[in-house]
N, C-alpha and C positions, 0 to 999 in steps of 0.2 A: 290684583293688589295684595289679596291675603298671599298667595305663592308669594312674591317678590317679599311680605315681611316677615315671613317663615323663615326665606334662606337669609332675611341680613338679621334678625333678632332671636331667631331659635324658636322650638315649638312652645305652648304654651306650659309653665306649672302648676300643679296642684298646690292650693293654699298651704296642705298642712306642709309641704315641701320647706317653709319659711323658717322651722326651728332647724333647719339642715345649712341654711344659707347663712348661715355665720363665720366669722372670719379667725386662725389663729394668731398669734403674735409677726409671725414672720411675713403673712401677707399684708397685715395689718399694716406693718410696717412703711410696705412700699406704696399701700392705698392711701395712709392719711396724713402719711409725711414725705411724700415726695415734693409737695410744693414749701416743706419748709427747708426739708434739705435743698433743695433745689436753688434755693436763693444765692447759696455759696455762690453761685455764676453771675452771679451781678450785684452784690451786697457791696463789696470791696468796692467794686467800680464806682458805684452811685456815691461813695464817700468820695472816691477822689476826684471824680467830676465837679463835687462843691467845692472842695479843698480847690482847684485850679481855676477857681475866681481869684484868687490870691496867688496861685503861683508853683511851679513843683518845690518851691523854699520850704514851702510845710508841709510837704506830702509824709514826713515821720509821722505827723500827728494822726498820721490812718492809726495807726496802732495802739495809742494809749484810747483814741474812738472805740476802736474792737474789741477793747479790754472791757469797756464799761461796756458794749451792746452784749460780751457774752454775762458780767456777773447778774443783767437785766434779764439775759432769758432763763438763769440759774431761779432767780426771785419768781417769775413767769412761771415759769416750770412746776416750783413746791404749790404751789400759790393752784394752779389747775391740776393738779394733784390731786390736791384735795375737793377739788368742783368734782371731779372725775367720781371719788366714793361719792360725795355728798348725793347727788343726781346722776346714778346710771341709767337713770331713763333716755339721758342725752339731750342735748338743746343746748348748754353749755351757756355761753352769759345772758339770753332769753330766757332760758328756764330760770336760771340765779333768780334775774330780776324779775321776773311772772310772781313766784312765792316768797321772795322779801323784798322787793321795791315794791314800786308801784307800776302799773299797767301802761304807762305811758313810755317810762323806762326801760321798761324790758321791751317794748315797740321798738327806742329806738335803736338799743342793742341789738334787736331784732333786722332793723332794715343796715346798720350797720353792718353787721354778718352778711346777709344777703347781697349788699353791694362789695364786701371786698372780694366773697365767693366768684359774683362776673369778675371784678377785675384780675382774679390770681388766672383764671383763663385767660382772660384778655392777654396782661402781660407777660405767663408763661409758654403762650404758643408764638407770642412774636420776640420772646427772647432767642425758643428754640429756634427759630426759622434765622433769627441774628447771627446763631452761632453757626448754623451753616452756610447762609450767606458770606459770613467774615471767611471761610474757607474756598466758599466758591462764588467769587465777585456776579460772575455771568449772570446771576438766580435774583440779584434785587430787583430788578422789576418786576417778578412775578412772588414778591414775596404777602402782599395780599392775599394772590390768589393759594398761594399753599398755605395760610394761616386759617383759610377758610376750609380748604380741604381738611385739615388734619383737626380741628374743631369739629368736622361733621365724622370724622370716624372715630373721633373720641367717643361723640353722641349712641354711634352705631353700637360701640363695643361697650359700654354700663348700659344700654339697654337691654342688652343679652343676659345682666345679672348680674350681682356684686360678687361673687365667688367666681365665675367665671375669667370678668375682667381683671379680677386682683390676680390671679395665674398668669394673664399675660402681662400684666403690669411689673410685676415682682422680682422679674432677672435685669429688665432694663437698670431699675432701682439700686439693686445690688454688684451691676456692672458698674453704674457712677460710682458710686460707695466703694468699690475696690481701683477704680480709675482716680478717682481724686486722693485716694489715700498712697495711692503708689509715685503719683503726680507729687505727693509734697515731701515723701519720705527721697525720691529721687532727685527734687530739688532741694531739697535740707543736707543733702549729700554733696551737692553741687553750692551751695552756700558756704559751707563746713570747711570743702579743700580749693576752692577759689578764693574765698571772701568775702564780705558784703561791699558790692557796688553799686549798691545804690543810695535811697535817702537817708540820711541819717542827722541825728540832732544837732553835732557839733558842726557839720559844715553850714547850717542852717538856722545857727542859733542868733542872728541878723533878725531872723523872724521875731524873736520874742516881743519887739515894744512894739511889735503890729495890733500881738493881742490885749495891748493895756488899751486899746482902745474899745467903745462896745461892738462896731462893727463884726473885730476880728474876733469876738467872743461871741458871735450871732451867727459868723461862719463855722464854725465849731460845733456850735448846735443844731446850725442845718445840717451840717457834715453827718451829725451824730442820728440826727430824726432822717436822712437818706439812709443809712446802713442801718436802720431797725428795719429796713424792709426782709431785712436776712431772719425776723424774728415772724414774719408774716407767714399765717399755715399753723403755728406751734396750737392753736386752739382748736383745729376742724378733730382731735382726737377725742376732745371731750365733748362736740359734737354729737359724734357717730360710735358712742358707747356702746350701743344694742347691740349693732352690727359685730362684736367680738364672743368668742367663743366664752362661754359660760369658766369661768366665772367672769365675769365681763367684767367688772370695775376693776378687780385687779389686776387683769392682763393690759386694760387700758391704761393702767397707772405705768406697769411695767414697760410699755410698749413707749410711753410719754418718756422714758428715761434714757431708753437707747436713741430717740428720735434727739432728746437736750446734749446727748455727749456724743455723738455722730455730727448733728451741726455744728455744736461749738468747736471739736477739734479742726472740722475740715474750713468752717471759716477764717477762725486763726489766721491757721496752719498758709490759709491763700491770701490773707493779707499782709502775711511776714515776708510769703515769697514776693510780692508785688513789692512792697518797699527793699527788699533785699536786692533784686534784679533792675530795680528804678523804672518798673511799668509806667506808663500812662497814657490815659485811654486816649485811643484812636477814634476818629469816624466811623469806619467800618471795621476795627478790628477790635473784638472786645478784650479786657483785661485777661479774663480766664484764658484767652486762646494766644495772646503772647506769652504769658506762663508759661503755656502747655509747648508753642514754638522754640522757646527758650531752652525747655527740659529736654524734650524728646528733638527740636531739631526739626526737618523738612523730612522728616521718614515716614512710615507708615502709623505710627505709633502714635506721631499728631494727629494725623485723621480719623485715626478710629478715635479717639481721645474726644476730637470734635464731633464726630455723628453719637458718641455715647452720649456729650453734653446737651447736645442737641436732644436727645432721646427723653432723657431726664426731666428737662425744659420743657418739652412736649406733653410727657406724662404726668408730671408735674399739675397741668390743671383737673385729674383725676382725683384729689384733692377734693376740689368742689364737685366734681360730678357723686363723688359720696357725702359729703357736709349740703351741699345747694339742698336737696330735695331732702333730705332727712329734717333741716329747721323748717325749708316751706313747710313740710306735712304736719309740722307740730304749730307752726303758728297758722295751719288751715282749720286742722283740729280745733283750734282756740276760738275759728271764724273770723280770720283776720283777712286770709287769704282766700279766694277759690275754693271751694270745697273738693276741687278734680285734682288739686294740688297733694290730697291727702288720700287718695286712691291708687295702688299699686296696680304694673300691668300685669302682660304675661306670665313677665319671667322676676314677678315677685321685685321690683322694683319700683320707686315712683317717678314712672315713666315720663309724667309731665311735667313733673319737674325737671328730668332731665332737660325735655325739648327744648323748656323754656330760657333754660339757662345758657345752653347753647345759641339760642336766639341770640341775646341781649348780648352774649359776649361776641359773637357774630357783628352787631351793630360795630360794638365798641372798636375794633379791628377794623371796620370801613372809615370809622367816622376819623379815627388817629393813625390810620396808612399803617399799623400795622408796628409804630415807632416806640421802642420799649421805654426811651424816657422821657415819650409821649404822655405815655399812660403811668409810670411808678409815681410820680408829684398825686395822683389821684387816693393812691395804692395804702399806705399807711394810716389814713386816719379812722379809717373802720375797723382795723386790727386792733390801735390800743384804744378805740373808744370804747370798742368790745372789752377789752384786758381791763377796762376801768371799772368798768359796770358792773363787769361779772365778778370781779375780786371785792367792788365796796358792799354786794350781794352777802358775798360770802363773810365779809364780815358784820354786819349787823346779823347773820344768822348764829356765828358761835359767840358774839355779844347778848343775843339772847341766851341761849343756851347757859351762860354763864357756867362755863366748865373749865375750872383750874386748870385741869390739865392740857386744854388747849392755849392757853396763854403764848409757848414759842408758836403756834401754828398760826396765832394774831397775828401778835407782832411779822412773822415773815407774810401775811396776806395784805396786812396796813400796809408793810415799806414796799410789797407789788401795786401794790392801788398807789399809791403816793408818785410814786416813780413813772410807772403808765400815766398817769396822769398829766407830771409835766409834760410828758414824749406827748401826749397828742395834744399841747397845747402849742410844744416848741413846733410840729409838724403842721399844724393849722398854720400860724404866725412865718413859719418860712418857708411853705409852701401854698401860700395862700394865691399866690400871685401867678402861679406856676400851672393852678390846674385849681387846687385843694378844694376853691370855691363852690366847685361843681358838687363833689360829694355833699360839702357843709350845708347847701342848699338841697338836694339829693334825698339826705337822711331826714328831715321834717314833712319834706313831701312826700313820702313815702309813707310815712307815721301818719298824716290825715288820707291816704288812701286805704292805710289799713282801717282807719275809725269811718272811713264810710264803706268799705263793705263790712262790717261790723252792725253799722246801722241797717245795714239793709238785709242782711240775716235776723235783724230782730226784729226789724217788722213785719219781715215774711212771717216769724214764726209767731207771731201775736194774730196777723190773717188767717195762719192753717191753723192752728190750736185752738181743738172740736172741745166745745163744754155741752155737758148732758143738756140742756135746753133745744140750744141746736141740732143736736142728733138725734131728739125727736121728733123735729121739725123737719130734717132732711127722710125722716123714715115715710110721709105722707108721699105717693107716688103722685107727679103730674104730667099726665098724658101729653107730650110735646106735638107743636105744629111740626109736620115737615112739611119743606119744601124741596122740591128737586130740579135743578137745571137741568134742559134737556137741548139738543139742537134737532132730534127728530124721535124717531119712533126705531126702538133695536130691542137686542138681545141685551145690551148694557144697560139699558134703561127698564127692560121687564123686570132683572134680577134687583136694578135697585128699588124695584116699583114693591118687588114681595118682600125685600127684609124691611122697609117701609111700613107696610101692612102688618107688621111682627111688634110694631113697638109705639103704632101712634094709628087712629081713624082718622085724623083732622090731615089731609094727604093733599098739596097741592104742586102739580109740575109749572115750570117758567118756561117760556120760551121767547130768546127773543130776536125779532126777524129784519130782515131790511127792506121787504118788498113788500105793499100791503096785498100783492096778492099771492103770496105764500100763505095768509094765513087759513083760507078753507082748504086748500089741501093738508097741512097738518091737520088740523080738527077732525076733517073725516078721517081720517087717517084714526088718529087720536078715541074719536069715539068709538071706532072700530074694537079697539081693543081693552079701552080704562073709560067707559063710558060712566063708573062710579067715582070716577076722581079729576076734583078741577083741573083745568089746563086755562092757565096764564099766560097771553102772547100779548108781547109790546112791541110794537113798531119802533123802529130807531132812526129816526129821517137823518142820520149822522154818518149811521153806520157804525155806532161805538156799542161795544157788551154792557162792559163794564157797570160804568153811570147809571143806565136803565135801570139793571138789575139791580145795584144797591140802592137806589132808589124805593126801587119798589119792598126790598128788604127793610129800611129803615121805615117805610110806611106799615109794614103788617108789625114790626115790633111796638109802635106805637099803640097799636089795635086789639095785642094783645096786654098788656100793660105789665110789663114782669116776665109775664109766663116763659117757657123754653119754649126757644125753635132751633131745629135743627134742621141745617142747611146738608142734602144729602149727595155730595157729588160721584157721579157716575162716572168712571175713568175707564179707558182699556187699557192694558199695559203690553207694548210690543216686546218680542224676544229680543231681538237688535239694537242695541244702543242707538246707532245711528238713524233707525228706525223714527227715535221721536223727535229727529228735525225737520219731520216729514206734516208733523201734526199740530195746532197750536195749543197754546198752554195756558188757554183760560183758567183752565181749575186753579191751577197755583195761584196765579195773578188774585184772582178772588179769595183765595186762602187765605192769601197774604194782605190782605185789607181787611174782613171780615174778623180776623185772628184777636183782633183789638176791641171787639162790643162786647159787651158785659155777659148776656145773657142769651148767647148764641153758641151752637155746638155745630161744628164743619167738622162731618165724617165721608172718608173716602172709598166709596164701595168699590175695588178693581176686581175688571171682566179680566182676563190672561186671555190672550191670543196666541191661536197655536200658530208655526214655524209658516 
């Protein structure tokens, strides 16, 4: 088992290795914004999927929708900007709210992050597997199984170590990024000497006394609360601040700027071609990839086009495998979580957070087949309830602060908190029905599981927290009873008989038998050799170990009243695994029951048996 996680996770590093393992802007780029640029591939879609409850009559209205989700993520953007200097520690709107809200708050920003972190896997590895699917019909029924495959080599490949993975992450990234920019500069070309055919206002302007009603003004803002899922991701940057090369807060900052004008231009830029060309979505053919059939045609150019998006989509939830474990290990720290949470492995990562995340998004993919607008109704309400939290953070802190000069930097973090605000109230309200419930119930029960292992870190630590009283009380040695089970007389049972002898005189063996005339041949046997040390034999007209023997345990604990005993189990250990289904496994069985008395100590003395 250690060969096999040698060759999938690399050899171990040296701690101090950790100030080497930071990231520059350009890998950074492709690690902590791949799942926001990413969204381009299904943002547009998810608007006009709501929009076509109504009809392709209003599909223009994707556009003036895109206009406000990008001036939202401009607001978004300044607004974690400035989270980014404030706390380069990282944690982003957990830490916000940790140091200016309240503890409850920052919990639930806390399990907020942590749930959308599963779902940007969830629904980035079943977008990717969509868009190849939508290329190659044959592969839907196995699209389960390759969402679970490519889930577990994500795990494989951040286990290996965050500089590592961001190297192979980093071309893919930059392949979309030259794919989609050439994708719309090629159709704005093709827009330009054709003409627009597709949706547009005047042929459609029938629609407009649809929206004097509230319904068609409720579609509009579903419309609007589906396409922020294009803003989902813009926060794992302020996250995962550590993680950037020195001077970390401002490359973070820098690095947040190319990630806000990389997404905004290329989501536009794909919702102008969808209304220009008169997209609309298919069953199994996603928006982005009649675009792309549109542009380039049935040539090579579409398929590479679609395994890049795919690639993207895929990588995409690397996102969370850098954001997931860096908040658990800060809200572990905190004692909210797991304390194994906050523990790096090998290769200088926290490893179990990885595992764990992979897990859950794992479930997430069985339990929703895998169906990407299965799971996006789920997707947006941990983003902007995070974007809430963490910006009304930020502002009661430069409200204290009371610094003139921050005044525009208020005003731009109020109108982000104001704005976020309504978006995850209008995404609660229209997608409540759809999924949303699950989260909304999700993020409170998450929040009392973090306050009871909270409680139970603190009263661990009220039980071990030694005051000089008692550690002078624990300095008085007392002499413990052993006992030893034995089922005869050996070379296993002599050596547990002398480290015995090393640490107690009060020395008694057990044995217990099924025939009562076994028992004078042990004895003589027995006197033969320990004729200074009792020997306890109980008949068992049942034929059962167990019972007897704790029996007679819970009766000498009595007798002693308090005192230690230590139960000393005599073990051989065979070379061959296979070896111990050869033997039974009293010891354990008793281990494992014993393990629970108060004032009992189960030590396991192994003999090694040669080949």
């Amino acid at each position: 088992m250690a060969s096999i996680k040698r060759l999938l996770i690399g050899s171990p590093m040296e701690t101090k290795r950790l100030k080497h393992e930071k990231l520059p802007k350009w890998k950074a780029l492709a690690v902590f914004s791949s799942d926001a640029l990413s969204s381009v591939a299904y943002a547009t879609e998810e608007i006009l999927l709501v929009l076509m409850l109504i009809g392709t009559g209003v599909f223009f209205f994707s556009l003036p929708i895109a206009l406000a989700i990008l001036a939202l993520l401009v607001v978004v953007t300044l607004s974690y900007r400035q989270i980014i200097y404030a706390f380069p520690s990282g944690g982003g709107a957990y830490v916000v709210a940790r140091d200016h809200l309240s503890t409850t708050t920052s919990l639930v920003a806390g399990a907020a992050l942590m749930i959308d972190y599963v779902l940007t896997v969830a629904v980035s590895i079943s977008s990717g597997v969509a868009a190849v699917t939508s290329a190659f019909p044959s592969l839907l029924p196995w699209k389960v199984h390759i969402a679970i495959a490519l889930v577990l080599l994500l795990m494989i490949l951040n286990l290996r170590g965050i500089t590592e993975s961001a190297t192979v992450f980093a071309y893919p990234t930059y392949l979309f990024i030259i794919s989609v920019l050439v994708l719309i500069a090629v159709g704005g070309w093709q827009l330009w000497h054709e003409g627009w055919n597709g949706f547009n206002y005047r042929e459609h302007a029938s629609a407009e006394h649809f929206f004097s009603s509230g319904y068609g003004v409720f579609i509009l803002l579903r419309a609007f609360a589906s396409g922020c899922s294009a803003m989902t991701g813009v926060e794992a940057i302020s996250n995962g601040v550590p993680s950037f090369k020195p001077d970390s807060s401002k490359n973070a900052a820098i690095t947040m700027g190319w990630m806000s004008f990389l997404l905004g231009t290329m989501f536009l830029g794909i919702t102008i071609l969808a209304a220009g060309f008169g997209v609309t979505p298919l069953e199994h053919k996603t928006v982005i990839s009649q675009i792309g059939q549109h542009v380039f045609g049935n040539s090579i150019f579409f398929y590479l086009f679609q395994m890049v998006t795919m690639l993207i989509l895929v990588l995409a939830a690397n996102t969370s495998f850098a954001g997931f474990p860096q908040l658990a290990s800060i809200i572990a720290n905190d004692r909210f979580l797991p304390r194994s949470l906050s523990a790096r492995g090998d290769r200088l990562v926290f490893s179990n957070g990885i595992i764990l995340l992979s897990v859950l998004a794992m479930i997430l993919i069985v339990v929703f087949h895998g169906e990407t607008h299965s799971l996006i109704p789920l997707y947006a309400v941990g983003v902007f309830l995070s974007f809430t939290i963490g910006q009304f953070g930020m502002v009661k802190k430069i409200w204290k602060e009371k610094n003139g000069r921050n005044a525009v930097t208020l005003v731009t973090i109020m109108a982000g908190m104001v704005v976020t605000g309504l978006v995850t109230i209008i995404t609660v309200i229209a997608k409540f029905t759809q999924g949303a419930w699950l989260v909304i119930i999700s993020i409170p029960l998450l929040v009392v599981l973090f306050y009871k292992i909270r409680a139970h870190y603190d009263k661990l630590g009220e039980q071990l927290r030694l005051d000089e009283q008692e550690w002078q009380h624990r300095q008085q040695i007392v002499e413990p009873k052993v006992i030893i089970p034995i089922s005869g007389v050996s070379k296993v049972v002599a050596q547990s008989i002398q480290y015995a002898r090393s640490i107690s005189h009060d020395i008694t063996a057990i044995s217990i038998i099924f025939h009562e005339d076994e028992e004078p041949k042990l004895r003589e046997k027995w006197e033969k050799f320990y004729p200074d040390i009792e020997l306890k034999i109980i008949y068992s007209p049942y034929r059962t170990i167990l019972s007897p023997m704790l029996d007679y345990i819970n009766e000498v604990e009595k007798q002693t009243k308090g005192a230690p005993i230590t139960i000393l189990m005599p073990q051989f250990i065979v070379k061959k695994w296979w070896h111990t289904l050869l033997h039974n496994q009293t010891a354990i069985i008793l281990r494992f029951f014993l393990i629970l008395k108060k004032d009992i100590v189960i030590a396991t003395l192994p003999y090694h048996l040669k080949e």
